[in-house]
N, C-alpha and C positions, 0 to 999 in steps of 0.2 A: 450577444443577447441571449443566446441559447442556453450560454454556461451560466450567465446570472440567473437565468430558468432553475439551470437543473439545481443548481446551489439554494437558492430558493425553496423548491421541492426538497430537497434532501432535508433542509432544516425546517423545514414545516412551516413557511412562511404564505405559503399559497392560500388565497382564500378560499373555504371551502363552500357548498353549498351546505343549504339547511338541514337536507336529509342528512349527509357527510356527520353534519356538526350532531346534529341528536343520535345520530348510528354511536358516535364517539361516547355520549352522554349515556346515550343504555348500557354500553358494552362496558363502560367504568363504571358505573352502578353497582351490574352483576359481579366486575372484579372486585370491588369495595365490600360487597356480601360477603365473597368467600373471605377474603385479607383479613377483615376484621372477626368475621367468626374464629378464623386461625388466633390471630391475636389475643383476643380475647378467652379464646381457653389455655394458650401459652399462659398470659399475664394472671389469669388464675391461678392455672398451675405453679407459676413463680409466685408470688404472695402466698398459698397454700404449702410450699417449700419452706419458705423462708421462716413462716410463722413456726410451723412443725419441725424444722430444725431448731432453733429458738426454745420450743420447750421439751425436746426431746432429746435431741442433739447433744453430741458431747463438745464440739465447739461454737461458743457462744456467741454472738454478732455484739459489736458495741453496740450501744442506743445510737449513735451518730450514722454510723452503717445501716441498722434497721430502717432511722428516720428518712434518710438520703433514698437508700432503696425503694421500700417501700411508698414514698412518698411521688419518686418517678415511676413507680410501676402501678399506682392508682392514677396519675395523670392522664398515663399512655393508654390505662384502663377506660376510664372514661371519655377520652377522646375518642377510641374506638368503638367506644357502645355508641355513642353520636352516630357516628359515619355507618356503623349497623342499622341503627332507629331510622338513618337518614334514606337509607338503602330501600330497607324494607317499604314504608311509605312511597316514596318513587315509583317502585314496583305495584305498590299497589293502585297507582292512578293517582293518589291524593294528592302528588304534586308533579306540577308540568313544566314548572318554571327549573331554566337549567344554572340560573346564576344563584341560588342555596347551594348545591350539589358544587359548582365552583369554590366557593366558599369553605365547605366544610373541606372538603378533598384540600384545600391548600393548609388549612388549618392543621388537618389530621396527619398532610406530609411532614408540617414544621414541627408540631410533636411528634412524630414518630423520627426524624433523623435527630432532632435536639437531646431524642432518649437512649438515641441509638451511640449518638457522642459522650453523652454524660456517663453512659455503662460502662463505654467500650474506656475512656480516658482512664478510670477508674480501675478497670481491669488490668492495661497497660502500665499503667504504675506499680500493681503488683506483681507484673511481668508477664501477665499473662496474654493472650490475642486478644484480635478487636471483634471478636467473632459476631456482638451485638450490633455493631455500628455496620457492617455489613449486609447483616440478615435485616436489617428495616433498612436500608439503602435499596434492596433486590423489592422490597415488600413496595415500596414507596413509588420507585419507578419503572419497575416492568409489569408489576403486576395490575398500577394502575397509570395507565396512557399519558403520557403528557406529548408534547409537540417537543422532537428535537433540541430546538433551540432551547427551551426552557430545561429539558431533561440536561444539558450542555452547562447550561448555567447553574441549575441548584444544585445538579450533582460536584460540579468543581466547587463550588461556594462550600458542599458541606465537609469534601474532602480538604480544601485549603483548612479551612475553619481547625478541623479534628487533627491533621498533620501539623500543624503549627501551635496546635493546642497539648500536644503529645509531645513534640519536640521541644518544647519551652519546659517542659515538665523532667522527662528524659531525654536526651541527644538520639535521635533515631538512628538505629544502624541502617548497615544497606541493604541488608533482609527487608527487614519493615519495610524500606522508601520499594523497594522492587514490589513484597505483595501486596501494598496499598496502590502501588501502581498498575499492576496485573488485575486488582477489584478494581479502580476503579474505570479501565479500558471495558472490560468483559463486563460491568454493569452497564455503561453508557453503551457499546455496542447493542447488549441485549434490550435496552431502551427503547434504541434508535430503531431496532428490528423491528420489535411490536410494533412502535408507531406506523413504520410500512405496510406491517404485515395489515395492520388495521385498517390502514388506510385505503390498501389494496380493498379487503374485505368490502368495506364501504361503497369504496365505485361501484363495484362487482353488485353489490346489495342493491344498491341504486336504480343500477342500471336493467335488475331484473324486476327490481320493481315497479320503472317504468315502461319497461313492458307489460309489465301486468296491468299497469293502469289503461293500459292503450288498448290489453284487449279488455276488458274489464269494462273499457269504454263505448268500445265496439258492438260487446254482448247484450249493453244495454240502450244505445243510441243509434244512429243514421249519421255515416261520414262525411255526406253532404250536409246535409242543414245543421246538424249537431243537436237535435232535439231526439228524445226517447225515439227508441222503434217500439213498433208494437207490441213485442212480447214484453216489455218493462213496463207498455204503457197500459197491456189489460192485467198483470199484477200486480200495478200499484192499483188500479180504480176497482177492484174485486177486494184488494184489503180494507179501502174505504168505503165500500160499498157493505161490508161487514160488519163496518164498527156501529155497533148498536147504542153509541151516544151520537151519530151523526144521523141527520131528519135526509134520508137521500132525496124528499120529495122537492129541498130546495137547493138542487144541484138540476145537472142538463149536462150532456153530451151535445157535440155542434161540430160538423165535418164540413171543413171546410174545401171549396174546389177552386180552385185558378181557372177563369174560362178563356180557351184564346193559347194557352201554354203553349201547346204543340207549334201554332206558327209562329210563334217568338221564341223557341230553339231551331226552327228550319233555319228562321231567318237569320239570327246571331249565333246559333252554334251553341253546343254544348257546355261550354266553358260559360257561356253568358248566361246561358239558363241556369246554369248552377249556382251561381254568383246572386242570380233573381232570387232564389229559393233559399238562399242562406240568410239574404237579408229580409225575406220578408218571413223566415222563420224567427229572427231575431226580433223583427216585431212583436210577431204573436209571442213571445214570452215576455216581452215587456209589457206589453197589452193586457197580455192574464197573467201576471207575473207570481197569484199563490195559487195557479193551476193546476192542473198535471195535462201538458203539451206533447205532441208525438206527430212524427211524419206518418204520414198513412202510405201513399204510394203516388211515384207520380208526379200531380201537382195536386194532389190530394193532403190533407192534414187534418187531426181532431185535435179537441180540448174538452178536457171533463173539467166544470168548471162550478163552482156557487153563481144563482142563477143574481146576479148584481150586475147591472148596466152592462146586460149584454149587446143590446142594441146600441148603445153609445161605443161602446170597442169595437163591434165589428165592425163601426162607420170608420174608427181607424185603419183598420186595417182595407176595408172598401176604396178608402181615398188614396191608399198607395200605390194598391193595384191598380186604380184608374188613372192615378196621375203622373203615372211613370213617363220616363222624361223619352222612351223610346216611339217608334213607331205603329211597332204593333198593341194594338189598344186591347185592351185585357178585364176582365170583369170576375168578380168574386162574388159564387153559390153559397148560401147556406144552408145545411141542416138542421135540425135539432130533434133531438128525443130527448124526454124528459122521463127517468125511472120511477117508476109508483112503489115498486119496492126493492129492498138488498140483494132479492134472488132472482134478478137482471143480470144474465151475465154480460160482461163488455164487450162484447165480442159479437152480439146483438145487441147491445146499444149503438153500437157503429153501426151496423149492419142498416139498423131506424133510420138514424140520423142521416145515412148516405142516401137512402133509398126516398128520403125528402129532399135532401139535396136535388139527385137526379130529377124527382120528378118539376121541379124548375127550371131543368136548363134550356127549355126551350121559348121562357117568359122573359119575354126580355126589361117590365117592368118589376120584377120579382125578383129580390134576391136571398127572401128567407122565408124559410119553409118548416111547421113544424110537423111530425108522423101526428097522426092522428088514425081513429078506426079503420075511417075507411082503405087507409093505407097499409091499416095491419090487416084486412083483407086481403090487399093485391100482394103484398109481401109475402104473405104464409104461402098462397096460391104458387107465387115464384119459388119457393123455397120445397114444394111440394113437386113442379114442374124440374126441379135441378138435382132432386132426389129419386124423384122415380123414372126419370128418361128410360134407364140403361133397361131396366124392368119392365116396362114399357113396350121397348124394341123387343125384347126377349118374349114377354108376352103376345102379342101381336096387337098391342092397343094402340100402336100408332100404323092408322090406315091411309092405303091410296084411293084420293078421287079423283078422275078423272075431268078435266072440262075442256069440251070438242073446240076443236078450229076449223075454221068456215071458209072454205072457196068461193071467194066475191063473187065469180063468172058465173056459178052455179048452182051453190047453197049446197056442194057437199063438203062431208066431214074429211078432210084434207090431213089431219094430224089429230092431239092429245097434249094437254099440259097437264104432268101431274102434279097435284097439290097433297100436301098434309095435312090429316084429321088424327086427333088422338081420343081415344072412347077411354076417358079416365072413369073408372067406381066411382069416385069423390066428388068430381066438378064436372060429370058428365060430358057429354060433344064439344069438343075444344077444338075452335078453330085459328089458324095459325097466327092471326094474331094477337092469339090470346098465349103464344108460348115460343114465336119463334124470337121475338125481341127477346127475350127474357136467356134464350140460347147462345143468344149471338155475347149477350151483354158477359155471360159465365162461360165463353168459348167451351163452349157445350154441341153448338149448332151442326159441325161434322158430323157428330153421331147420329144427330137426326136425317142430316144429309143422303149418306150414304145407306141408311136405313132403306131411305126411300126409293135411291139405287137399286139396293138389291130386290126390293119388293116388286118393282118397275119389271125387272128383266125377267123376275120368278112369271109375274105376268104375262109378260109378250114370250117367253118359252111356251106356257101352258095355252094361250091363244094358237101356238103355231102346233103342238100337240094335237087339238081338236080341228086342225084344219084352216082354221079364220087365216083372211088376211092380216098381214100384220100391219097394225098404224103407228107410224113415225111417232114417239112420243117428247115434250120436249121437259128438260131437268133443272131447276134451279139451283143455282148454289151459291151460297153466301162468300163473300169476302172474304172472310177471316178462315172458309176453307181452305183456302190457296195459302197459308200460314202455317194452320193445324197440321195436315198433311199433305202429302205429294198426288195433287188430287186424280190429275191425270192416271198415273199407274193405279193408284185404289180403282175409278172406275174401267179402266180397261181389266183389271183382275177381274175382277165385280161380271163384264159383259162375257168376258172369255170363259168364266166359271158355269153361265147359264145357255153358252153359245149363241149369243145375238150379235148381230150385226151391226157395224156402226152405224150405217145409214139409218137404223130405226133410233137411235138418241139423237135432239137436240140438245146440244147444251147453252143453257139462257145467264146470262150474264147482266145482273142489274146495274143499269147506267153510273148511278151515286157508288156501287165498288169501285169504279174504275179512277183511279187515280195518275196524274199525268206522271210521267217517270217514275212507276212503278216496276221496274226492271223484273222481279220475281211474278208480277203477274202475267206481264208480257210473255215472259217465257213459259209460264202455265198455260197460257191461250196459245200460242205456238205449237205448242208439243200437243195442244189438242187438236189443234188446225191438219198440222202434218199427221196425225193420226188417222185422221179422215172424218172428223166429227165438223158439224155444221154448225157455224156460231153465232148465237143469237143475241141480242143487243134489247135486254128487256126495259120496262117502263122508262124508256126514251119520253125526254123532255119533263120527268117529274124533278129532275137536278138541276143545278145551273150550269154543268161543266159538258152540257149537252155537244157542240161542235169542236173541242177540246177532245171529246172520247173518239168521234169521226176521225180527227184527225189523226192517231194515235195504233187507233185497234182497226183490226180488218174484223167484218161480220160478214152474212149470209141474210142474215134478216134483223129487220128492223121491227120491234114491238112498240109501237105509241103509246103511252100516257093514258090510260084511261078520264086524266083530268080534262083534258082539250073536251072531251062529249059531256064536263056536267053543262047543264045551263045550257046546252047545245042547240035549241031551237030559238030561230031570229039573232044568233051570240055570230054575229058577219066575222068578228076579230077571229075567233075558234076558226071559222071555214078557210079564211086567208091562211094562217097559221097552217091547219092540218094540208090545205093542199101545198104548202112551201115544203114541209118536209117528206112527202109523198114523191113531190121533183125531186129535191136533195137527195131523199134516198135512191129513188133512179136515176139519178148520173152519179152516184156510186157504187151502183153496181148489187146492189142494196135487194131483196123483196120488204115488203111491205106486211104488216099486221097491226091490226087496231085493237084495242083490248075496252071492255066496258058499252059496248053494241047494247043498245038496250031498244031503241026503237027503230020503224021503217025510216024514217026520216033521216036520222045518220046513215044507215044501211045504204041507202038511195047516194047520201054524197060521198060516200066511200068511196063509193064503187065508181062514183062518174070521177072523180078525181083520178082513177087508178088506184087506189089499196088493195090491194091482192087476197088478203085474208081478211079473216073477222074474229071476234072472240067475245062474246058476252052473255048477257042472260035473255038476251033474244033469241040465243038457239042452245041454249041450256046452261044449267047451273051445274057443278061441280058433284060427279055421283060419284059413286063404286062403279067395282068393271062389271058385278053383274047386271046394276040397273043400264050402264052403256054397251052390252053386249043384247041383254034384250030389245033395246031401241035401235039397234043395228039390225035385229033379226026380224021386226016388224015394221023396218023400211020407214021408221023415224027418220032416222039418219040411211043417208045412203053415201058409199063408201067412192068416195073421189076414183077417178079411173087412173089418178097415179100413182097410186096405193096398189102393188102387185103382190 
């Protein structure tokens, strides 16, 4: 089987592919150019000979000779100015069809060996070589490609033809039969070569070109879904956004979001979620099929689209996401920004579009949203908060306030939580959650974090300079710190830098970070535990995964829910509730702290309950250290006796 392969392949009997076959079609094109320019000033130059021998000449050509001659070196003529004209057009794009080019190439072969026979026979009889019949035999098939087999067949066909055409004329000796057999070996070999040589060339061609299509593909697409990546996709809508015959005002940008994604890869696996995203990318081009489509990131995707039955498509695409045949139930956000003029860059029109998405993902009867004013207020604001952080910190315009913690037993100031305040030129006192969402959201939030670190300990140094007590202060930090950096080491640098002691940081830990088998956070809480820092377990009971965290993470203190105290008078369900986790946390070894204390009346069941601490605006609001050091110094606040 092998050998009828190779036999096969040898005579060119393999079918090729299509790039193979047109690589073959150009490259005989370009030979067919040179061949026939050749030719053509040869067959000139022979006509321009013979005429000027003829009348100049001392020997004269019969008219029979002239007629004969000349008559096959204008044939040969104009068949090659053909296969020239033919060439040239090819070349120039004007024709793409490969079966002309077949045509004339066969045509131009049968003239040119028919004239290569007719000279040479002619010549032979006057005893001379066949040197014509040779020279268009080499023109014919090496110069232009033919397959083996055919090179096999025409070349014996033209050599039978002229050897039995020569021999019936004159008796060939055995000179002749040897160097007609020597050309015609050394021309079919030379054939057969080209055709490999070519052929090789071709794969080779091929095969770089399909790499080049792969990265070509790559440079402009997403390997998973196979839709544009972004850099293709804000090039192509920046070119149409240009074109000053298109109205962009009836066009719209629309980011689209998968909600749910995340727990339908936990649950099937990466392989399944990609499989998800392929097909429901292949919708959305079906869907907006004269769009211009793009992954954004994630389970995120845009479309810049004409604004036509866009609410009717995106119920296509809405009804796949919901009625997927899996378990995890799934839900599709929309955005849309809509450009008022061409010097929109794309790159902010996504930007619109996402930032309306977003701000829906918490409506659960909502599922499209378009930017409007007041959202390019909160946007610019964000974009303003993401630009000037770092300047910010550098400046000192992001401050500590401080807000006291209350010993139930006694009403003194027992600890410090510090908070962030940013004194912006522009938008003035900005309170955190006017910038830390917006941090978290641009993993930004570190910077702010540790800001507040160092600011903390610059603090509690200069408190210990001046003699004061030091008060325990306790530190938040976000999630996504434990990601960003190694948060641990940063603040023990941080504390060792200013020489504080661990016992004066708490570190506070909000409930909804904590996620059950999070391995990398466990061990961040660890490494702070053994450190010797005390761990706090903040707005306990605002998440759902409230006894899931207990079970999981080891704490020091338990900060309550400031929700359990709204509505808190005559609310029986609230007092059941706060004193069930008051126990819970004392038989786990647990203290206690309630946040959001606003009047006597919770104050009072606090405390008969057991809660240990306090935290609200019944015993102060959130200052600076100077307004909390002068209320220490005029016996406001008096400083708990565990506080040394």
């Amino acid at each position: 089987m092998r050998i009828i392969e190779t036999i096969k392949n040898f005579l060119g009997l393999k079918k090729n592919s299509e790039y193979v076959e047109l690589y073959f079609s150009n490259s005989n094109v370009h030979s067919s150019l040179w061949v026939s320019s050749t030719i053509i000033v040869l067959e000139l130059f022979m006509i321009l000979s013979v005429v000027l021998n003829q009348i100049f000449g001392e020997h004269k050509r019969s008219s029979s000779w002239l007629t004969a001659h000349l008559s096959a070196y204008t044939i040969l003529l104009l068949a090659t100015a053909v296969l020239f004209a033919f060439s040239v057009i090819y070349l120039k794009e004007k024709l793409r069809s490969r079966i002309p080019g077949k045509i004339v190439k066969y045509i131009f072969t049968f003239i040119a060996i028919a004239f290569g026979i007719f000279i040479s026979v002619l010549d032979y009889k006057k005893g001379e070589q066949f040197i014509t019949f040779v020279t268009m035999t080499i023109f014919a098939y090496t110069f232009i490609v033919f397959r083996p087999i055919f090179s096999l067949a025409l070349l014996s066909i033209s050599y039978i033809i002229f050897f039995t055409t020569c021999d019936s004329l004159i008796e060939a000796t055995y000179a002749t039969k040897v160097n007609l057999t020597i050309a015609f070996i050394a021309i079919l070999v030379s054939a057969i070569h080209s055709y490999h040589q070519k052929i090789r060339e071709a794969y080779k061609d091929e095969q770089l070109r399909h790499a080049n299509d792969i990265l070509t593909k790559l440079s402009i697409s997403d390997e998973t879904t196979g839709l544009a990546n972004m850099n293709y996709f804000r090039s192509q809508t920046l070119a149409i956004l240009a074109d000053k015959t298109i109205d962009v005002t009836k066009y719209i940008f629309l980011f689209l979001d998968v909600e749910n994604f995340k727990s339908f890869n936990e649950k099937y696996g990466f392989w399944e979620g990609n499989r998800f995203l392929k097909d429901f990318a292949t919708l959305i081009e079906t869907t907006f099929e004269d769009a211009l489509t793009a992954y954004f990131s994630n389970d995120n995707f845009v479309i810049f689209t004409e604004d036509i039955d866009i609410q009717k498509k995106l119920k296509v695409l809405h009804d796949f996401v919901q009625k997927s045949e899996y378990e995890i139930k799934m839900g599709l956000k929309t955005g849309a920004f809509r450009p008022t003029d061409r010097n929109t860059p794309p790159i902010i029109a996504c930007d619109h579009a996402r930032y309306a998405c977003y701000s829906i993902k918490k409506m659960f009867s909502k599922d499209y949203c378009e930017y409007d004013q007041s959202m390019e207020t909160d946007f610019y604001r964000k974009q303003y908060i993401i630009n000037n952080l770092d300047d910010a910190i550098q400046g000192e315009r992001i401050k500590v306030y401080y807000q006291p913690l209350i010993d139930s037993n006694n009403g003194h100031l027992c600890g410090l939580e510090a908070l962030a305040r940013w004194d912006s030129p522009e938008y003035g006192f900005l309170s955190p959650g006017a910038f830390i969402q917006t941090l978290e959201e641009y993993h930004q939030i570190h910077k702010l974090d540790m800001a507040i670190v160092d600011r903390v300990c610059r603090d509690i140094k200069e408190m210990k300079e001046d003699g004061r007590k030091i008060i325990p202060v306790s530190l938040n930090f976000s999630r996504l710190d434990f990601d960003m950096i190694d948060l641990a080491s940063e603040v023990e640098k941080t504390l060792a830098k200013y020489g504080i002691e661990k016992k004066h940081i708490h570190v506070e830990i909000t409930e909804s970070a904590l996620v059950e088998n999070d391995h990398r956070l466990k061990e961040a809480i660890k490494k702070f535990r053994l450190s010797g820092y005390a761990i706090w377990l903040d707005d306990f009971g605002a998440g759902y995964s409230g006894l899931n965290v207990l079970k999981e993470y080891d704490f020091d203190m338990m900060k309550i829910d400031m929700k359990f105290l709204t509505n808190f008078a005559g609310n029986q369900k609230a007092r059941s509730i706060l004193k069930s986790i008051v126990s819970l946390a004392n038989d786990l070894g647990m203290s206690t702290l309630t946040e959001g204390v606003e009047t006597d009346e919770a104050r009072s069941f606090l405390r008969s309950i057991g809660c240990q601490n306090f935290q609200g605006y019944l015993f102060g609001k959130p200052m600076p250290k100077s307004e909390l050091l002068a209320k220490i110094d005029d016996r406001t606040y008096i400083l708990s006796s565990k506080i040394k």
